[in-house]
C-alpha positions as CSV (number, residue, x, y, z in Angstrom):
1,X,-104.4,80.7,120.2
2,X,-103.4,77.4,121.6
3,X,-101.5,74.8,119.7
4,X,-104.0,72.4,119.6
5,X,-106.9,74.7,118.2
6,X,-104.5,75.6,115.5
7,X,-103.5,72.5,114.7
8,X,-107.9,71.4,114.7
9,X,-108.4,74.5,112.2
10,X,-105.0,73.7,109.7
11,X,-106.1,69.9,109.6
12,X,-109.8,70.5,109.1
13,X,-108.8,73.2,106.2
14,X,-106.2,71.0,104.6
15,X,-108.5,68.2,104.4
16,X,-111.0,70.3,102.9
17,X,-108.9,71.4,99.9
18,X,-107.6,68.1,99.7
19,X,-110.8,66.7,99.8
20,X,-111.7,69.1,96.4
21,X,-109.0,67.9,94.1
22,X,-110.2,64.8,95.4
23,X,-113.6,65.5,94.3
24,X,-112.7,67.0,90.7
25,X,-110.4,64.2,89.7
26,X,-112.0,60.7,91.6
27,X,-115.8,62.1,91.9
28,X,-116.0,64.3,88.6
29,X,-117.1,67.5,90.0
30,X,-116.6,70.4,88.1
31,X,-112.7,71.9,88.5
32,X,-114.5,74.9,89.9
33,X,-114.1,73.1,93.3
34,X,-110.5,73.7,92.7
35,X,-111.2,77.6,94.2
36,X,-111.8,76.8,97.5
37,X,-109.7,73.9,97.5
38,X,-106.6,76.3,96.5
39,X,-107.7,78.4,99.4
40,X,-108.3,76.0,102.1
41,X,-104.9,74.8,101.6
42,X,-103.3,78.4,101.5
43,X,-105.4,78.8,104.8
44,X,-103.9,75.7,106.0
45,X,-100.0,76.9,105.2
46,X,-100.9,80.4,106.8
47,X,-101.9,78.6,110.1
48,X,-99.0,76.1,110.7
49,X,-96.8,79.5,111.0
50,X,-98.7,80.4,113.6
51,X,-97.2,77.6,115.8
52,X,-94.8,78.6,118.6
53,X,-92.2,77.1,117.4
54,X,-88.2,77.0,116.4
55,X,-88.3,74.9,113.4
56,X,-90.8,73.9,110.6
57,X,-90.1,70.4,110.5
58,X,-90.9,70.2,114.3
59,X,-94.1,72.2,113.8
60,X,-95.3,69.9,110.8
61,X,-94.1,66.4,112.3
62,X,-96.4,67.3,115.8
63,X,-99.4,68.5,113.5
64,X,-98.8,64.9,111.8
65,X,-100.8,63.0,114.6
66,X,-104.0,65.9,114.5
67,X,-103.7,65.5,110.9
68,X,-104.8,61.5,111.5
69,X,-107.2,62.1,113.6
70,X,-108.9,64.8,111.7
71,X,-108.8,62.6,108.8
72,X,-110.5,59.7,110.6
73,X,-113.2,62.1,112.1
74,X,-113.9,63.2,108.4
75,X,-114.0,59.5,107.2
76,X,-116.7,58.8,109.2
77,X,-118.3,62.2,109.1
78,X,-118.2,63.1,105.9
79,X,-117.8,60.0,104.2
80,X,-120.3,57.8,106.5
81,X,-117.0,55.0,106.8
82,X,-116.7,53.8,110.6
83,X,-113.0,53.6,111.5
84,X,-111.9,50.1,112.4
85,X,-110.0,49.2,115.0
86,X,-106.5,49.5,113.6
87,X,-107.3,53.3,112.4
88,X,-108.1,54.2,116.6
89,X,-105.1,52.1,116.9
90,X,-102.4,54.0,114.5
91,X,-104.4,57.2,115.8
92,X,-103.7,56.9,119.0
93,X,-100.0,56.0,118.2
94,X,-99.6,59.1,116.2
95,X,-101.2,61.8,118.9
96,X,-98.8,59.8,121.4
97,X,-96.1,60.8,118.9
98,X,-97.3,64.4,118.4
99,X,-97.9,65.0,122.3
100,X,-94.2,63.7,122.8
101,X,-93.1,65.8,119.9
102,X,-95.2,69.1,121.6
103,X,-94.0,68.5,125.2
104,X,-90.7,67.4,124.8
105,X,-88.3,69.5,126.8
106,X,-86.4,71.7,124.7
């Protein structure tokens, strides 16, 4: 599986179970939401190790940029907020920084 799919499915699961705790503690939902938030972010774990690569910390600063964009997609998604222009801005800046960090000769 390609890098980049990987990194789509670990950022769209970790926002998911983050979103949960975020729903139990800030939107009082019930703490059952805490079940598949617990899971989505073991899913989330499981697939960063799935990235081809020789250190962690390389594996999770690259994923850092997906991780921005995934969570701007799901602001305005999920959460019906338009992202200005300084979230496109800092977006594109980090998936600059993750591309360098992925295609960086090593």
């Amino acid at each position: 599986m390609p890098a980049y799919l990987i990194y789509a499915l670990a950022a769209l699961a970790e926002i998911a179970g983050c979103f949960a705790f975020w729903a139990w503690l800030k939107l009082d939902k019930s703490a059952l939401w805490l079940v598949p938030g617990m899971a989505s972010l073991a899913l989330f774990a499981w697939l960063l190790t799935l990235i081809d690569s020789e250190a962690a910390g390389r594996a999770y600063a690259a994923y850092g940029g997906v991780y921005i964009a995934a969570s701007l997609i799901w602001l305005w998604l999920a959460e019906g907020v338009k992202p200005d222009r300084w979230d496109l801005t800092g977006m594109t800046v980090a998936l600059i920084g993750s591309a360098i960090i992925l295609a960086g000769p090593r």
